[in-house]
C-alpha positions as CSV (number, residue, x, y, z in Angstrom):
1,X,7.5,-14.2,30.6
2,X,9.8,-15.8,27.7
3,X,12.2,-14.4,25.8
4,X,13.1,-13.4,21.8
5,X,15.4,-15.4,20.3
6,X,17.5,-13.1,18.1
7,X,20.2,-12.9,14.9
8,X,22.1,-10.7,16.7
9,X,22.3,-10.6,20.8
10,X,21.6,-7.8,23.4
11,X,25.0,-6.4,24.3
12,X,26.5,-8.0,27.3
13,X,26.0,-5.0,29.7
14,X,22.0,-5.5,29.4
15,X,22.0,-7.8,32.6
16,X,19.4,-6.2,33.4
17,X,15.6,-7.6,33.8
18,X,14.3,-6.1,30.9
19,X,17.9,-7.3,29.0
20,X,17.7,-10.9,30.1
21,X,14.4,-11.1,28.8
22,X,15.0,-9.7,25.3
23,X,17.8,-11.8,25.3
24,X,16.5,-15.5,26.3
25,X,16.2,-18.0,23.9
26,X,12.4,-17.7,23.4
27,X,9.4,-15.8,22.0
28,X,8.3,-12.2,24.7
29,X,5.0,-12.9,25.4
30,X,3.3,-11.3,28.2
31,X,-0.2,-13.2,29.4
32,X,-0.8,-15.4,26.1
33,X,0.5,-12.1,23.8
34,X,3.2,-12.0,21.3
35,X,5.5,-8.9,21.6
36,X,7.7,-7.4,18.8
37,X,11.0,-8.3,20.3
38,X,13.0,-6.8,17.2
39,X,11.4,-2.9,18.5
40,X,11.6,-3.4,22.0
41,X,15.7,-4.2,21.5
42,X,16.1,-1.0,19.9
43,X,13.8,0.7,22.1
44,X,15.4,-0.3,24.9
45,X,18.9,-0.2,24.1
46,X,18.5,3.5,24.1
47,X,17.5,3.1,28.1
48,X,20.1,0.7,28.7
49,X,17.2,-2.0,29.1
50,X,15.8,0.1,32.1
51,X,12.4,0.7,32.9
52,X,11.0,3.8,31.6
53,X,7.3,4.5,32.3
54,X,7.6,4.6,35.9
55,X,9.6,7.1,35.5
56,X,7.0,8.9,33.0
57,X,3.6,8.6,35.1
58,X,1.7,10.9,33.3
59,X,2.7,10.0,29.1
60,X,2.1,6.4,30.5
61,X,-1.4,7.4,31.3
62,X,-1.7,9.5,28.4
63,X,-0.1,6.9,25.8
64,X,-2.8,4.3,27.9
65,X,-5.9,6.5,26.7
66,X,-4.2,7.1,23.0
67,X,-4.5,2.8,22.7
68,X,-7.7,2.6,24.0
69,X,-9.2,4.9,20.9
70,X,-6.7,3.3,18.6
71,X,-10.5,2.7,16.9
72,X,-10.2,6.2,15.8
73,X,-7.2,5.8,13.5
74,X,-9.1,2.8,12.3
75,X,-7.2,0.3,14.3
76,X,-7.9,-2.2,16.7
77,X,-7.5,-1.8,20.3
78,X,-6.9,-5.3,21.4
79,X,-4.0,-5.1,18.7
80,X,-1.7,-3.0,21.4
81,X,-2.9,-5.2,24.7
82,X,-5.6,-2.7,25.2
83,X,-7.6,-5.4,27.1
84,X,-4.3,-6.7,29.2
85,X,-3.2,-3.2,29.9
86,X,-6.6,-2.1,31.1
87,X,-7.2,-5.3,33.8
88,X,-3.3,-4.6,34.6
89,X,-3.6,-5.8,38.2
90,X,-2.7,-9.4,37.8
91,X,0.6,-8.1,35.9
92,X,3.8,-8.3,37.0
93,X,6.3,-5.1,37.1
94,X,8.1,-6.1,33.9
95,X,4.9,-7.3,31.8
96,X,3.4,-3.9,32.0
97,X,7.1,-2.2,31.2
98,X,7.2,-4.7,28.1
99,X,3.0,-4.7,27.7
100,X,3.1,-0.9,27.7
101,X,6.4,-0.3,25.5
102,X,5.1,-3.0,22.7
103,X,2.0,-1.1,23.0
104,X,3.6,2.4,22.2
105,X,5.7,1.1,19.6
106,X,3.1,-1.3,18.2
107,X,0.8,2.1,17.8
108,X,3.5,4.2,16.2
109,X,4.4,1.6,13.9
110,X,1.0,1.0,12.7
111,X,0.7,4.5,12.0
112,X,4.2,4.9,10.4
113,X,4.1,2.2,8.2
114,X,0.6,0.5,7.9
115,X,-0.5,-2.2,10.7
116,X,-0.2,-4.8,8.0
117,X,3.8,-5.2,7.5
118,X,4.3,-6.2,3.6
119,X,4.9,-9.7,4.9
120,X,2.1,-10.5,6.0
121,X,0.1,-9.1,3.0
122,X,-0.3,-10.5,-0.5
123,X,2.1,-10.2,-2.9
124,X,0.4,-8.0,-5.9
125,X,0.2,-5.3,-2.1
126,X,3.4,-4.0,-2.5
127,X,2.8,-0.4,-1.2
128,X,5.4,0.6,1.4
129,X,5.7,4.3,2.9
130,X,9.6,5.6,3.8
131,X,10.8,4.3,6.7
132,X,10.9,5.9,10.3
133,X,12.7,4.9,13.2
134,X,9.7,4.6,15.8
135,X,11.8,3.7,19.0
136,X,13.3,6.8,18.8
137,X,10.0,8.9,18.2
138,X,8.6,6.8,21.2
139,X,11.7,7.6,23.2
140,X,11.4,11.2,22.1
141,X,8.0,11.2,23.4
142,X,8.6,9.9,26.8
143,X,9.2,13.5,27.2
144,X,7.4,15.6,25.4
145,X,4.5,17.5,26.8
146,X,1.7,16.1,24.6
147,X,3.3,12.5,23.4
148,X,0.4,11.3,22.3
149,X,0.6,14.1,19.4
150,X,4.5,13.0,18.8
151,X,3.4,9.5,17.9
152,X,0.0,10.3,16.4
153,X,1.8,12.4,14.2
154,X,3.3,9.6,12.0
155,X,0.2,8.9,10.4
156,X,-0.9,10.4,7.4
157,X,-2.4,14.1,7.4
158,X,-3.9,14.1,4.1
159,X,-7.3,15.1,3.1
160,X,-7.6,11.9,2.2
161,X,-7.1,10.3,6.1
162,X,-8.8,13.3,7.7
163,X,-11.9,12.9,5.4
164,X,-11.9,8.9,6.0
165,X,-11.3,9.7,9.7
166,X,-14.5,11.8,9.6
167,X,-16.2,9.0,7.7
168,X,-15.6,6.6,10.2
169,X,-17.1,9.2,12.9
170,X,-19.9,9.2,11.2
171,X,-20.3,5.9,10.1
172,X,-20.3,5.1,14.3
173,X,-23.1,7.7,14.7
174,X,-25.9,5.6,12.7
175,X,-28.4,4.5,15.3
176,X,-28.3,0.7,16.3
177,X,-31.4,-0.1,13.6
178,X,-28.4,0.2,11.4
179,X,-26.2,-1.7,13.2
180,X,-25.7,-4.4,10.2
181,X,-24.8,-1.3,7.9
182,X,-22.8,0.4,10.5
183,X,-20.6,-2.2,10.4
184,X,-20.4,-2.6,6.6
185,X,-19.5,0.9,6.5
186,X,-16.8,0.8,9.4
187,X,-14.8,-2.0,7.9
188,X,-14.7,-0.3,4.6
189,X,-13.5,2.6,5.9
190,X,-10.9,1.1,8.2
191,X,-9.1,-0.7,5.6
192,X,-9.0,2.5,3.3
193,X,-7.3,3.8,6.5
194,X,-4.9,1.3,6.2
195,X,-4.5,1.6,2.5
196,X,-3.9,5.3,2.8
197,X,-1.1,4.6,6.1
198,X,1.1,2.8,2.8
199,X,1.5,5.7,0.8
200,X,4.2,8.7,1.5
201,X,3.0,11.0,3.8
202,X,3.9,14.0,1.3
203,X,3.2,13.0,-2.4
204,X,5.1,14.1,-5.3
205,X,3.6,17.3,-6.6
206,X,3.6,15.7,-10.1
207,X,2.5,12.5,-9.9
208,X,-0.2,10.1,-11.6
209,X,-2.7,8.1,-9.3
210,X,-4.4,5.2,-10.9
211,X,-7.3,3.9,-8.7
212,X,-7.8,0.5,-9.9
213,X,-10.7,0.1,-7.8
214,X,-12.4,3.5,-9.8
215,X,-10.7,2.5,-13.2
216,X,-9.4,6.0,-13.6
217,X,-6.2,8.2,-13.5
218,X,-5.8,11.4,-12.2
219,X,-2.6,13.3,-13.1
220,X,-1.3,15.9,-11.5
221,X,0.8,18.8,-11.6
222,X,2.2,20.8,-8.6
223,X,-0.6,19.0,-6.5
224,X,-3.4,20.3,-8.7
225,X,-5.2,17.8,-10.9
226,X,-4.9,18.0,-15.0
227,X,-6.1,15.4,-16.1
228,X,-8.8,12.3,-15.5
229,X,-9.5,9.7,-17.6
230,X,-11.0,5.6,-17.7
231,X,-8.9,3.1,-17.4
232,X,-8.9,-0.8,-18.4
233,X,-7.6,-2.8,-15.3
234,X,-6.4,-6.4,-14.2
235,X,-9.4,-9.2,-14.9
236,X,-11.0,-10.9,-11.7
237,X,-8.9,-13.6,-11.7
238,X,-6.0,-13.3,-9.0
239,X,-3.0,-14.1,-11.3
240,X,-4.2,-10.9,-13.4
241,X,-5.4,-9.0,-10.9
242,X,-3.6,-5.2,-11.2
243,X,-1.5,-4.7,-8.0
244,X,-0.6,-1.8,-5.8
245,X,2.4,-0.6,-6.3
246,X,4.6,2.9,-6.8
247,X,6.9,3.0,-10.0
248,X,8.3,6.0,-11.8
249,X,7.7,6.6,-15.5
250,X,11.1,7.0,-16.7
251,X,9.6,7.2,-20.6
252,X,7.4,7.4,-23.6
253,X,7.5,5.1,-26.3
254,X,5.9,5.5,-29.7
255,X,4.6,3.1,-31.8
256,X,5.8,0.5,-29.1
257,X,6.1,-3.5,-30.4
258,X,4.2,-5.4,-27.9
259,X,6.2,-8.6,-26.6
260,X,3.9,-10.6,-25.5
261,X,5.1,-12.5,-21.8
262,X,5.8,-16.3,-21.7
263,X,2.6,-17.3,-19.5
264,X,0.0,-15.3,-22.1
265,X,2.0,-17.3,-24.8
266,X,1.5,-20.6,-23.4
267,X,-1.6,-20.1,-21.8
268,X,-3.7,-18.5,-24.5
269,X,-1.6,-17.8,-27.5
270,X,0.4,-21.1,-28.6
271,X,-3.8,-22.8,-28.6
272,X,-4.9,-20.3,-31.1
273,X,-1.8,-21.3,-33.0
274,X,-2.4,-24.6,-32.9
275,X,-6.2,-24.4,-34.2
276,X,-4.8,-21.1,-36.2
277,X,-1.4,-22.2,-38.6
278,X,-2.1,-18.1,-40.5
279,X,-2.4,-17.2,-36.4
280,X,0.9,-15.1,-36.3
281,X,1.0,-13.9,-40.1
282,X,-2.3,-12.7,-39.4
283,X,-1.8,-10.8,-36.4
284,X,2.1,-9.5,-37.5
285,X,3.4,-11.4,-34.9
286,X,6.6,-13.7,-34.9
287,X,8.0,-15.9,-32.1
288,X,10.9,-15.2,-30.5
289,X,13.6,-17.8,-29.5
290,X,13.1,-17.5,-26.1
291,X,9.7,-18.2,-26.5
292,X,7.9,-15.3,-25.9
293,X,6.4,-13.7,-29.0
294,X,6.4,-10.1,-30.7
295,X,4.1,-8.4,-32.2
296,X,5.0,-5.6,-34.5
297,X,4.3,-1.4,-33.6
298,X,1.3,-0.3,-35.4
299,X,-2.0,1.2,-35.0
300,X,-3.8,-2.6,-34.3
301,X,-0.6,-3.7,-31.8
302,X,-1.5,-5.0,-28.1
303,X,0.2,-1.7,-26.5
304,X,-1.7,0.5,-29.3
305,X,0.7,3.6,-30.0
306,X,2.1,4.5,-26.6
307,X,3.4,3.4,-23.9
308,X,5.0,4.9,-20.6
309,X,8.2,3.1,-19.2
310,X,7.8,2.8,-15.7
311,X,9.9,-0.3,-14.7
312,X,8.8,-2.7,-11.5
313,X,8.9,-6.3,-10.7
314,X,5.1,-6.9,-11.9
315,X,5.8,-5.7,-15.3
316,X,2.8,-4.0,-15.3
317,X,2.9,-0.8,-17.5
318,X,0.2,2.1,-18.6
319,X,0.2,2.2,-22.5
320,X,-2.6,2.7,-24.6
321,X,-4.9,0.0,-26.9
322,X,-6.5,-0.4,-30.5
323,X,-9.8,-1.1,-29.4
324,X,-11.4,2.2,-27.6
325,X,-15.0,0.8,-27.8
326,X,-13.8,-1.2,-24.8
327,X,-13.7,2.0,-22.4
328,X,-17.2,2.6,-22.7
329,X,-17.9,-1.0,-20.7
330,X,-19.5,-0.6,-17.5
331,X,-16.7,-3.6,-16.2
332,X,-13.6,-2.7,-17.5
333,X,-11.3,-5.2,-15.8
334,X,-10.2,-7.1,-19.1
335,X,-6.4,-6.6,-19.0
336,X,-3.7,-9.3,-17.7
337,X,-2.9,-6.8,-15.0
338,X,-1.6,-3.9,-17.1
339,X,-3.6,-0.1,-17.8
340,X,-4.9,0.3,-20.5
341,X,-5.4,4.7,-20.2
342,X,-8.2,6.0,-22.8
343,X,-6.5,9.2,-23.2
344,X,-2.9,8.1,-23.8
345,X,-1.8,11.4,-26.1
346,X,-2.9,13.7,-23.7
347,X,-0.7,12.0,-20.6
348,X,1.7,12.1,-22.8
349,X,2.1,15.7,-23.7
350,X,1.6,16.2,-19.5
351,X,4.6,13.6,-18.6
352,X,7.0,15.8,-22.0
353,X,6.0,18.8,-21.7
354,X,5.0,19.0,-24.7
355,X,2.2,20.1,-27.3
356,X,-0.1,17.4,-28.1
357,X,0.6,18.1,-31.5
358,X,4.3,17.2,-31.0
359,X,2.8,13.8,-29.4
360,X,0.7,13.6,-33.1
361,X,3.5,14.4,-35.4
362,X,5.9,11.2,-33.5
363,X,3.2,9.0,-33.5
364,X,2.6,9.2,-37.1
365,X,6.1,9.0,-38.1
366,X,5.3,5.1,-37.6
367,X,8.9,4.5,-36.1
368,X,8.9,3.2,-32.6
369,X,11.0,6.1,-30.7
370,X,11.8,6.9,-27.0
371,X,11.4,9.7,-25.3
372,X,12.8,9.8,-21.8
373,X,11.0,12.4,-19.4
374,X,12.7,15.4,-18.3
375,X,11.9,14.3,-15.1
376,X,10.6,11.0,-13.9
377,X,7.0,11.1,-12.5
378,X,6.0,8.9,-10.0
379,X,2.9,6.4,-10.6
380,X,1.0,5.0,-7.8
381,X,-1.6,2.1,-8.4
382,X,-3.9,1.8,-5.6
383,X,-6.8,0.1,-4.1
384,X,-9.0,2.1,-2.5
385,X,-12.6,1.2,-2.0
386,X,-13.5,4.5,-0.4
387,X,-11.1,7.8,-1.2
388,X,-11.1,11.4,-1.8
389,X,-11.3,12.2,-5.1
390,X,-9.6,14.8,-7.2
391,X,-12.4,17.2,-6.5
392,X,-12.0,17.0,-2.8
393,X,-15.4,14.2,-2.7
394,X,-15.7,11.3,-0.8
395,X,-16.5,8.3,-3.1
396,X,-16.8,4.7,-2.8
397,X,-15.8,1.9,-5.6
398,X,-16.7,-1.7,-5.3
399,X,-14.5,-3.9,-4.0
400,X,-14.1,-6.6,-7.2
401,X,-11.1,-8.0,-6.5
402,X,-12.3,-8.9,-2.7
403,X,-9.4,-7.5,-1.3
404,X,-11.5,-5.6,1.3
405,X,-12.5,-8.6,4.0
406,X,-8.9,-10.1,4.4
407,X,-7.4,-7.1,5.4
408,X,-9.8,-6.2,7.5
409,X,-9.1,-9.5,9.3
410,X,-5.5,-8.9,9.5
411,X,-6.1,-5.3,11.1
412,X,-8.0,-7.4,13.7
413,X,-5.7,-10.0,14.3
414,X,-4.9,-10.1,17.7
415,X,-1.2,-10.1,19.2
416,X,-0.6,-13.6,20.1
417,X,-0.8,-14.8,16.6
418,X,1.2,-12.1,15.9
419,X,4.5,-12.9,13.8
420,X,7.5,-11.0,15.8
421,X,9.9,-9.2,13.1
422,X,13.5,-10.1,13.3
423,X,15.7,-8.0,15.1
């Protein structure tokens, strides 16, 4: 057994076992597995770095069983030394203390916060529930009557997880003819378990949900849905790919300039220039000194008449566009990332407040105004390949951006190549 080497140390008084192992200068690994030495020290340092399960026989056993049909929740066994803790014989005292606490805590953070910690994911995945402290729910649960329901309960309980759950049941009951769409159907549905463990496990009541993967937005109002429409999305191509992430829509703008970002300038505009001298006149645009360029608020502008302020680092924004011909494509990922919403108006007058014919009468005032929300509304842009939708129906959308088959590989990644998170 080695150690974790750590920023900060185990207190002195841990000269214990279980503390001079935290403490050493190398990576825990137990039998060829990486443990998460950064949990285990808090864990721990609420026993003061004592052993714990032999203490707690029976939530041992019952935590053992939970790992074993960590399948259920969409995860992988073998992620929480299912396999080691099964054949745990050949352990030592102290590997199956640190096995089985890794496991616990391994299990309750997966469920917390997603199996697949943000850095280990790709950037444009930037989905990220609140944070819970899961050494103390595991500590709570060492005695608790049922602690298997303690941890379990930090995964979603959603509609949306229990109707993928069921999915997954079901997708395991095909007979073994099937077995090469069996597991087409389990993988899908395990990474949409993941996708869904990202999001807050109570969502705003007013909130918009773009699905990038369905090319619509649902809005809703005190959890009811009001509104669907078609979307325009990110294009194939990974730099313009439409991430996943949670913003909150601050703002409307009318008749909104369009400044156009540095990369579209130099990638595609400042060619057209070139061939083009009457480019710019043409198109009311003018370069800025910084060298991105503007192009002035009107009915033919790149951000059409509205758009909604909802500031993040991807600068990716909903607004609406000139060109409504291009929602009635069957592939609809044109865009450099941002959403283009058919039905901009209407969102508006949800997100105010307001009449739609308020929305009419400050659009054609021409004047490019803002109007901040009387209460920001949260925006999630997801990814999900299989989901609920607004109806209560479990769908499928294809998977264009290929996102699906590398998560699924990192859900399956097995604990040695594990990275351990600093303490």
């Amino acid at each position: 057994m080695a150690a974790l080497s750590a920023c900060t140390a185990v207190p002195e008084y841990a000269s214990t076992e279980i503390g001079r192992a935290l403490n050493a200068p190398e990576s825990v690994t137990a039998r060829g597995d990486t443990l998460n030495g950064g949990l285990l020290k808090r864990f721990y340092a609420r026993h003061d770095f004592e052993p714990v399960w032999d203490k707690h026989p029976a939530q041992a056993q019952a935590i053992l069983k939970a790992i074993a049909q960590a399948g259920d929740q969409g995860l992988d066994p073998v992620s929480f030394h299912a396999d080691l803790l099964r054949h745990n014989k050949n352990l030592t005292p102290l590997e199956r203390e640190l096995l089985l606490s890794d496991a616990a805590l391994s299990y309750a953070d997966a469920l917390a916060h997603g199996a697949v910690p943000p850095e280990r994911r790709d950037d444009n995945q930037a989905l990220i529930p609140a944070a819970v402290d899961v050494a103390a729910q595991v500590s709570q649960a060492l005695d608790a009557a049922d602690p298997v329901a303690m941890i379990e309960s930090l995964a979603p309980t959603t509609p949306a997880y229990r109707a993928l759950r069921q999915a997954l049941r079901t997708c395991r009951s095909a007979g073994p003819t099937e077995r090469r769409k069996v597991v087409d159907c389990q993988r899908r549905i395990e990474v949409n378990l993941e996708r869904q463990r990202w999001l807050p496990r109570a969502m705003p009541a007013d909130r918009i949900v773009v699905n990038v993967a369905d090319e619509r937005l649902v809005a809703y109002h005190d959890n009811q849905p009001v509104m669907a429409t078609r979307v325009i999305v990110g294009q194939d191509a990974k730099r313009n790919q439409s991430p996943e992430f949670q913003a909150l829509i601050e703002a409307s703008l009318f008749n909104p300039p369009w400044v156009v970002p540095k990369d579209i300038v130099t990638r595609e505009m400042l060619p057209k220039i070139s061939r083009d001298p009457n480019y710019l006149a043409r198109n009311r645009m003018i370069m800025l000194p910084n060298g991105e360029i503007e192009q002035m608020a009107g009915p033919e502008a790149g951000l059409g008449l509205l758009m909604f302020d909802m500031p993040n680092r991807f600068d990716v924004y909903l607004h609406d566009t000139p060109d409504q011909s291009e929602f009635n494509r069957v592939n609809r990922r044109i865009s450099h990332g941002c959403i283009r919403v058919q039905n901009p108006r209407e969102l508006a007058a949800i997100l105010l407040k307001e009449p739609l014919k308020a929305v009419d009468q400050e659009i054609a005032t021409g004047k490019t105004t803002r109007h901040d929300l009387p209460t920001g509304v949260s925006v999630f842009v997801i990814y999900l390949t299989a989901f609920v939708d607004e109806n209560g129906a479990l769908r499928y959308a294809p998977d264009f951006y290929n996102r699906d088959p590398a998560l699924w590989k990192q859900l399956h990644r097995p604990p040695h190549a594990r990275v351990p998170l600093p303490s």
